[in-house]
C-alpha positions as CSV (number, residue, x, y, z in Angstrom):
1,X,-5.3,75.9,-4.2
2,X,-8.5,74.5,-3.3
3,X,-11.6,76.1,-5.4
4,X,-15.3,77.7,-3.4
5,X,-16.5,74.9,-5.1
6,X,-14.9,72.5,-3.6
7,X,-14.8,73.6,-0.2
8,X,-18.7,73.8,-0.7
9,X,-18.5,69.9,-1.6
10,X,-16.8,69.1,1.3
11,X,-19.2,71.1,3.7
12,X,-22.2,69.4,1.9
13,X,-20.8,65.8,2.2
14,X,-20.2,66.0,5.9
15,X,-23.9,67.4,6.5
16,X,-25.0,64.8,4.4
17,X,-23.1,61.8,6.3
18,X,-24.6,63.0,9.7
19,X,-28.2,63.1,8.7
20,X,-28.3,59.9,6.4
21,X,-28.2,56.8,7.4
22,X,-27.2,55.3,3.6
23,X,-23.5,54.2,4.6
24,X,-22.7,53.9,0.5
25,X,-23.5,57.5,-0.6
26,X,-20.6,59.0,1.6
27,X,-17.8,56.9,-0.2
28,X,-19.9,58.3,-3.7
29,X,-19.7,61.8,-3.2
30,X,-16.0,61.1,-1.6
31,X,-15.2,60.2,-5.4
32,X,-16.9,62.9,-7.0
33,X,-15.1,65.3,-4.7
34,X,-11.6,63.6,-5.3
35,X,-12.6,64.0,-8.5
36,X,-13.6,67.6,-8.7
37,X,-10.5,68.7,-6.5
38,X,-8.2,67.0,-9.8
39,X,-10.0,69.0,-12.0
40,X,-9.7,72.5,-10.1
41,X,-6.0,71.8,-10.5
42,X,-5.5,71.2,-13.7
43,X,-7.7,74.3,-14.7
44,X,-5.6,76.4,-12.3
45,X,-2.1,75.6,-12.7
46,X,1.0,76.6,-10.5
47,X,2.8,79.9,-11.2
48,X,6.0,78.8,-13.5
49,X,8.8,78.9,-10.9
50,X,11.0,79.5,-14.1
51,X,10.0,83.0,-14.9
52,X,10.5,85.6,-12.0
53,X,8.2,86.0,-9.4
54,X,8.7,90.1,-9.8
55,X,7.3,89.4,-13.4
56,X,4.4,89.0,-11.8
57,X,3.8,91.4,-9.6
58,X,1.8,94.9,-10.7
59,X,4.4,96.7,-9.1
60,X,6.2,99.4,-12.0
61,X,9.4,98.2,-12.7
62,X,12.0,100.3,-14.3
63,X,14.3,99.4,-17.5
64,X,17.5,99.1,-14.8
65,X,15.2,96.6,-12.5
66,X,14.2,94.6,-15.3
67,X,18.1,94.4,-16.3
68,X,18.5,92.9,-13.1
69,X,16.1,90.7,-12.9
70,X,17.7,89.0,-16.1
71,X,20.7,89.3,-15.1
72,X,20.2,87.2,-12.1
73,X,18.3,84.4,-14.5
74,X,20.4,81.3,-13.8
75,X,18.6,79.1,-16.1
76,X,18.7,80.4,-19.6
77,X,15.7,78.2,-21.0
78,X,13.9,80.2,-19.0
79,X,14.9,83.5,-21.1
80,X,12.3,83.2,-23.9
81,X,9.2,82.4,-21.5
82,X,10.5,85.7,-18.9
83,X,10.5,88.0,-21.7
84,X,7.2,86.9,-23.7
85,X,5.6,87.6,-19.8
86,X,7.2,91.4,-19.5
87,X,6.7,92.3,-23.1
88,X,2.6,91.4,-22.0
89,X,3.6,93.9,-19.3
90,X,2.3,97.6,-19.0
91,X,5.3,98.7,-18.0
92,X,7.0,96.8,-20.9
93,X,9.8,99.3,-22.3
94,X,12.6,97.5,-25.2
95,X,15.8,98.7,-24.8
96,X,19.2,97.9,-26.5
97,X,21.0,96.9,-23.0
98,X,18.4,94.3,-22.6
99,X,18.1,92.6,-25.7
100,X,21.8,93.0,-25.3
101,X,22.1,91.2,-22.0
102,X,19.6,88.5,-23.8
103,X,21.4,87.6,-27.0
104,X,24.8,87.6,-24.6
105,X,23.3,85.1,-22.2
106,X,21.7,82.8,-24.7
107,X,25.1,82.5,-26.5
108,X,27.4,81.6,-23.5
109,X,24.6,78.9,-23.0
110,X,24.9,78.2,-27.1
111,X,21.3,78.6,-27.5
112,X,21.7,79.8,-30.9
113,X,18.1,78.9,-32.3
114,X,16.6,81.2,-29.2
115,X,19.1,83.9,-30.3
116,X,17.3,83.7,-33.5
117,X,13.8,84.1,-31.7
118,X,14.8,87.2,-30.0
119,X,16.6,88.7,-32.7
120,X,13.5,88.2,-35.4
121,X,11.3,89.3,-32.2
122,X,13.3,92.9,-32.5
123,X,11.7,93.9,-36.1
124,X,8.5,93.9,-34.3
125,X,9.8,96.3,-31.7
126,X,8.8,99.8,-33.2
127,X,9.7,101.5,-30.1
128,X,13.5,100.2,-29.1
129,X,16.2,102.0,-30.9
130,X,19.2,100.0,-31.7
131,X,22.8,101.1,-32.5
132,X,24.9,99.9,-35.3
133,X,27.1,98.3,-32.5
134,X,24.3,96.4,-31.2
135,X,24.4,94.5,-34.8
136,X,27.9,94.3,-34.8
137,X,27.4,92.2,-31.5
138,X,24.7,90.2,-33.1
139,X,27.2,89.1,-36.4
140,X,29.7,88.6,-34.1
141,X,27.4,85.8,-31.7
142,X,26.2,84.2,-34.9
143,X,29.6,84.0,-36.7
144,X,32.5,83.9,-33.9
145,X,30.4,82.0,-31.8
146,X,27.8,80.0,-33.2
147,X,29.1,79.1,-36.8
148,X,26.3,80.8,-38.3
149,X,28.1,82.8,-40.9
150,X,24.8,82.8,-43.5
151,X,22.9,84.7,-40.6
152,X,25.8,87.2,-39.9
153,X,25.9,88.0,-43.4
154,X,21.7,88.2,-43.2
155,X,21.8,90.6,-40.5
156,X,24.0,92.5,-42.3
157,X,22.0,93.2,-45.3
158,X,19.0,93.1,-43.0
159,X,19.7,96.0,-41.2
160,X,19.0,99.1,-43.5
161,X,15.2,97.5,-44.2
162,X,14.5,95.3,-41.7
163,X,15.7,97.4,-38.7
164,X,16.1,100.7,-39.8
165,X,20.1,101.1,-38.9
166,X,22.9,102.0,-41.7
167,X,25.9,99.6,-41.0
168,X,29.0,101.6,-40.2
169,X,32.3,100.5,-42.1
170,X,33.7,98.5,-39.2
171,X,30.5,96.4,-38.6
172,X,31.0,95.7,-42.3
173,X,34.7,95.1,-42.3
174,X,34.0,92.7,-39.2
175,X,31.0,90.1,-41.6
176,X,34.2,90.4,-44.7
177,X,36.8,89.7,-41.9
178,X,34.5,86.7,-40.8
179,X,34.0,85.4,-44.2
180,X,37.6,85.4,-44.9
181,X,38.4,83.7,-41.7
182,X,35.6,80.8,-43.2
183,X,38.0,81.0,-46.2
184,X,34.0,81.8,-47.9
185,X,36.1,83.5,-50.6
186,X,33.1,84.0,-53.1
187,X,30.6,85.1,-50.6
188,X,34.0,88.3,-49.8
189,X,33.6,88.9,-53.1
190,X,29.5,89.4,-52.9
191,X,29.5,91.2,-49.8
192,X,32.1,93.6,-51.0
193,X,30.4,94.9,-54.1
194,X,27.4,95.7,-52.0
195,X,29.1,98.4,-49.8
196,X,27.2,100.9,-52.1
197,X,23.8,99.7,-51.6
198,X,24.9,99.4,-47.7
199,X,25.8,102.9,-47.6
200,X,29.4,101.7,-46.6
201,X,32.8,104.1,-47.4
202,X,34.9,101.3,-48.4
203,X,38.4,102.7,-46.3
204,X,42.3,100.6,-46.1
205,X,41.0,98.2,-43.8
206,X,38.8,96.6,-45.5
207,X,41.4,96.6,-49.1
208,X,43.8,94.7,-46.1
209,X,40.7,92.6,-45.7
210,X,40.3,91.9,-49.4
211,X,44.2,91.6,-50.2
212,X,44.2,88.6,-47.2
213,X,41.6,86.8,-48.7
214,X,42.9,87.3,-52.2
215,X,46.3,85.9,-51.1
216,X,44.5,83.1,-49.4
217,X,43.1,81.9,-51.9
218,X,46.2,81.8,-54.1
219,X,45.2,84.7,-55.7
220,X,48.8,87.1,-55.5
221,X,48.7,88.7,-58.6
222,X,45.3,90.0,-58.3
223,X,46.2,90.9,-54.8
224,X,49.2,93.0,-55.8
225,X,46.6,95.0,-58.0
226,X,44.4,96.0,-55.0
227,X,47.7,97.5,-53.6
228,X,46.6,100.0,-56.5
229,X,43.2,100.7,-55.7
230,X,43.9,102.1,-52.2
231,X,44.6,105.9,-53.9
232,X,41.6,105.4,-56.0
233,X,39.4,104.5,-53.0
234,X,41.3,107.6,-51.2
235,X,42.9,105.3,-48.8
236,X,46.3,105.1,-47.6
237,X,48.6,101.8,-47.9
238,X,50.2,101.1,-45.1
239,X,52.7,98.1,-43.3
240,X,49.8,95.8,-43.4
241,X,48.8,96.3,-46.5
242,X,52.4,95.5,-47.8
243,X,53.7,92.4,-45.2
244,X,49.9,90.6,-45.6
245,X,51.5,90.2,-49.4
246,X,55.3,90.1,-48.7
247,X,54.3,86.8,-46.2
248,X,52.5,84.5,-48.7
249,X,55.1,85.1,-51.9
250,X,57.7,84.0,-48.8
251,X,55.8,80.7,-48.5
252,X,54.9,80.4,-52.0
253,X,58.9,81.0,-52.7
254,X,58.6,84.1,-54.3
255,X,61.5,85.7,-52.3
256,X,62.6,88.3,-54.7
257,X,59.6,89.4,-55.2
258,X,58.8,90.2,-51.5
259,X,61.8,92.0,-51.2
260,X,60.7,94.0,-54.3
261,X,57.6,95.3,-52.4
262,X,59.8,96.3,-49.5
263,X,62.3,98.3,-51.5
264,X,58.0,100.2,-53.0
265,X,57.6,100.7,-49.4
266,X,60.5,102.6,-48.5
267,X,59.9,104.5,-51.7
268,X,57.1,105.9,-50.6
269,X,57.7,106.4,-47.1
270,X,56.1,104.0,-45.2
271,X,58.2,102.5,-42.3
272,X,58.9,98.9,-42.0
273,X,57.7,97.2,-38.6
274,X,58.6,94.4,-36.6
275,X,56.2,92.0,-38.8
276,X,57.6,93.2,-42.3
277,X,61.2,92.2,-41.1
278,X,60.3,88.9,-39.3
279,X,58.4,88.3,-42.6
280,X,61.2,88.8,-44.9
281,X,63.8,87.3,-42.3
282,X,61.2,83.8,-42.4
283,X,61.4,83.8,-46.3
284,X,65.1,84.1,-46.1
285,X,65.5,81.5,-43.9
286,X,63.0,79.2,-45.7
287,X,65.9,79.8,-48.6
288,X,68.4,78.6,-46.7
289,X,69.6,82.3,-47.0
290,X,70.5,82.2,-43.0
291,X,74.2,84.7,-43.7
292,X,71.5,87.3,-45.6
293,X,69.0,86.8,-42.7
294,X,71.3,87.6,-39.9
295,X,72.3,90.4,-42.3
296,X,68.8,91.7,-42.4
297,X,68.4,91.7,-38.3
298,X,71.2,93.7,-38.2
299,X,69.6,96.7,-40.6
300,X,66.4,95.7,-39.0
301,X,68.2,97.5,-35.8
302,X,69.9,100.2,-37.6
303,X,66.4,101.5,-38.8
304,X,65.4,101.9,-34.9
305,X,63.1,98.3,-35.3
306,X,63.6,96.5,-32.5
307,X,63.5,92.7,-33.1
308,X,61.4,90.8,-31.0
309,X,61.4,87.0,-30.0
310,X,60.2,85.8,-33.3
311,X,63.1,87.8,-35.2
312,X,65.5,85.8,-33.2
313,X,63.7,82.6,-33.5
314,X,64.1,82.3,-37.3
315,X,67.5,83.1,-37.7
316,X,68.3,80.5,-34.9
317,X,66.0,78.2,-36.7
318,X,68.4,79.1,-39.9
319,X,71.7,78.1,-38.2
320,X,70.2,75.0,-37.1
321,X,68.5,73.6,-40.8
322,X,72.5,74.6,-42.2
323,X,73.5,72.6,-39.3
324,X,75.3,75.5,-38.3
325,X,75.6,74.0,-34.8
326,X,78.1,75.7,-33.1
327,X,77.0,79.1,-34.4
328,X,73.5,78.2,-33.1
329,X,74.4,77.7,-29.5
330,X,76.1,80.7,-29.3
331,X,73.5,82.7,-30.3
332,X,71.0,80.9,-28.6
333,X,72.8,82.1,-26.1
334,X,72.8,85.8,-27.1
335,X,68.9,85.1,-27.5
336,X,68.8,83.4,-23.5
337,X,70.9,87.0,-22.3
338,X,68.1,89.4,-24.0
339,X,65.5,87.7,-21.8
340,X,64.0,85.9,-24.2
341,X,63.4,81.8,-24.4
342,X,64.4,80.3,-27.5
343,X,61.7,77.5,-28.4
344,X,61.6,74.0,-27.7
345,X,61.7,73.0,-30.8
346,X,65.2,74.7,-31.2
347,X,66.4,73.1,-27.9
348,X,65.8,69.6,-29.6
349,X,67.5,70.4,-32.4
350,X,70.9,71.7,-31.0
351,X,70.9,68.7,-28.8
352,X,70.1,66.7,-31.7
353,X,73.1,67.8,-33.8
354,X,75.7,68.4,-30.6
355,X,75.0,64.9,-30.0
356,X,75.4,64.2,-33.7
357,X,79.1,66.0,-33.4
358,X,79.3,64.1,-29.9
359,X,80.3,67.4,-28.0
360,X,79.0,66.9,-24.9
361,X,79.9,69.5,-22.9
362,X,77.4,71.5,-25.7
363,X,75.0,69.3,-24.8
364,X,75.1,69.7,-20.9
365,X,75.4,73.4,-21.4
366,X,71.6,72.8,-23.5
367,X,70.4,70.9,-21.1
368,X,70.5,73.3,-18.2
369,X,69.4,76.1,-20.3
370,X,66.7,73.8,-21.2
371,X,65.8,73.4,-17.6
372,X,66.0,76.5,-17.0
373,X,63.7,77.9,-19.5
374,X,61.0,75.1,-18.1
375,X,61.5,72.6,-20.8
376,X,61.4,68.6,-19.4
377,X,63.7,66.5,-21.7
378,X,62.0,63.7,-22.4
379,X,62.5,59.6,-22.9
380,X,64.0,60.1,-26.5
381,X,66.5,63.0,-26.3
382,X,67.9,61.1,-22.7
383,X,67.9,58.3,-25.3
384,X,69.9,60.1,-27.9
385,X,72.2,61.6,-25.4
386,X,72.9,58.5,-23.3
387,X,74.0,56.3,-27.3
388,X,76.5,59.5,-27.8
389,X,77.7,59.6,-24.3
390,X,78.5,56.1,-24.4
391,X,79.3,55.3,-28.6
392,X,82.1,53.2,-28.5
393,X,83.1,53.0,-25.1
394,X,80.7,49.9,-24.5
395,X,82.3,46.7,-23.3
396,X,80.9,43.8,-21.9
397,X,81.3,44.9,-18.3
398,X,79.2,47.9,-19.3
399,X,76.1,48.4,-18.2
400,X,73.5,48.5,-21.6
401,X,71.2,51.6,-21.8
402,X,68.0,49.5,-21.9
403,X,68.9,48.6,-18.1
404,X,70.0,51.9,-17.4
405,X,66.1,52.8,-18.5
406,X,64.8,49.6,-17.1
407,X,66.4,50.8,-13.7
């Protein structure tokens, strides 16, 4: 935009050129207008296109309006600079949806260091009221999405002081649940002993929490004695609590002891689900136990739990490491008749051994099942089935299999 000033320069230069008769002071004061035209431009910049033109109107703009108008932000750069121009606003009015809406934005655009802007920006805001939910949103952007477990845990103990909201037990359970996930084992341990001074009710999720990352850590034995504090903490053990333990003494090949714990569940009442079988049927198989798994899916149906997909899977995976072969396609079959798709994994491995055992009727019977569940064999198992097709049957008028492929 053109100044006064300059429009008064103009007006005095063309008076000024009719009345003189000095040809060289035109082009002078040509150059001192050019001159005074750059200057009235840089001290009156453009409006920022970035930051919405609504902004910067006087017109009173409700909290729902104002939602909008960052909802419809496209550029999310432009997120810090729009809200540092309403907060200067008199109609400027903090609320939880829109620092919401913020923080969300700026993390799908993985702006983490502007989510930190807006989140330190919030202690100044005496008059926005913030839920514990809101924080649990917050921990979650940081430490699902941004990798920035040190802040999640931060804002967690930040939030009695610095914001003036009590973390509920799930918002709590959700930074130990992180932390255990970051396999931060020491840093579970720290956060846990502070539920007190957090004014948290520790309850039988977080205990699962705890006995997950106690087992993760190779830590069993002290796991199995949490199992003991749930009464003490007035909490209830439950399947979870139970099968989180029964799994990693399967892995570590602690078999007997696993079933031990089931036999403690059924003792005091708690029914078994579909994970607590499919973890004991795993550990069985890992065994080579495959008679005693097949014997446990069987009671795993007589006590009304119905196997799922998984259940099946391991026991065929059984008959298949015994080389059980036979057995294994026909229930592979039985598994294909539920409705269910055995794995392709599996599928190689019967193959593998029919061709082994050169049945190959078996192995055309896989095959189609194979294609049917909307598995491509690929360039090795043709490879495998074409040498047992044709072992010993080769003679020199034969054509060799690295033709056949060739052709």
């Amino acid at each position: 935009m053109i100044s006064t000033t300059s429009t008064s320069l103009l007006s005095c230069a063309a008076k000024i050129n009719k009345t003189t008769s000095n040809s060289s002071l035109f082009p002078f004061l040509s150059l001192l207008l050019s001159r005074s035209l750059a200057i009235s431009t840089i001290s009156s910049p453009p409006s920022s296109p970035e930051i919405p033109s609504r902004l910067r109107h006087k017109d009173w703009l409700s909290p729902t309006e104002v939602l909008d108008l960052f909802s419809a932000l496209k550029n999310a750069n432009s997120i810090l600079s729009s809200l540092d121009h309403y907060s200067h606003r008199k109609d400027y009015k903090p609320t939880e949806p829109l620092f919401t809406l913020l923080i969300n934005k700026l993390a799908h655009a993985r702006l983490f260091d502007d989510v930190e802007v807006v989140v330190d920006r919030i202690k100044n805001e005496r008059n926005c009221r913030l839920s514990d939910e809101f924080f649990r949103n917050v921990i979650r952007v940081y430490g699902n999405l941004g990798g920035r477990i040190k802040k999640a845990v931060e804002i967690l103990f930040d939030m009695p002081a610095g914001y003036g909201v009590w973390p509920s037990v799930k918002t709590f359970n959700a930074v130990l649940n992180l932390l255990v996930s970051a396999r931060l084992f020491d840093v579970v341990h720290e956060v846990f002993v502070a539920a007190p001074k957090l004014g948290v009710v520790i309850d039988a999720c977080c205990l699962n929490i705890m006995v997950k990352g106690l087992c993760e850590c190779g830590k069993l034995d002290v796991a199995l004695q949490v199992l003991d504090e749930f009464p003490k903490q007035g909490c209830e053990r439950n399947a979870l609590s139970f099968s989180t333990i029964m799994h990693y003494l399967c892995v570590c090949g602690r078999v007997e002891e696993a079933f031990g714990l089931f036999a403690r569940m059924e003792e005091e009442g708690i029914e078994s689900d579909t994970i607590v079988f499919n973890v004991l049927i795993a550990g069985l198989r890992r065994q080579g136990q495959v008679d005693e798994a097949m014997v446990l899916l069987k009671r795993m149906k007589l006590k009304g739990c119905a196997p799922n997909a998984g259940s099946y899977q391991e026991v065929l995976y059984g008959l298949l490491d015994a080389e059980r072969f036979s057995e294994a396609k026909e229930f592979m079959s039985r598994i294909i008749s539920m409705g269910a798709s055995p794995s392709l994994k599996s599928f190689r491995c019967l193959i593998h051994g029919l061709c082994k055992e050169n049945r190959m009727e078996d192995v055309d019977w896989a095959l189609k099942q194979m294609g049917r569940q909307g598995f491509v064999p690929k360039r090795g198992m043709w490879r495998e089935i074409l040498l047992s097709l044709f072992a010993g049957k080769i003679s020199d008028n034969c054509v060799s299999y690295e033709q056949i492929i060739a052709n």
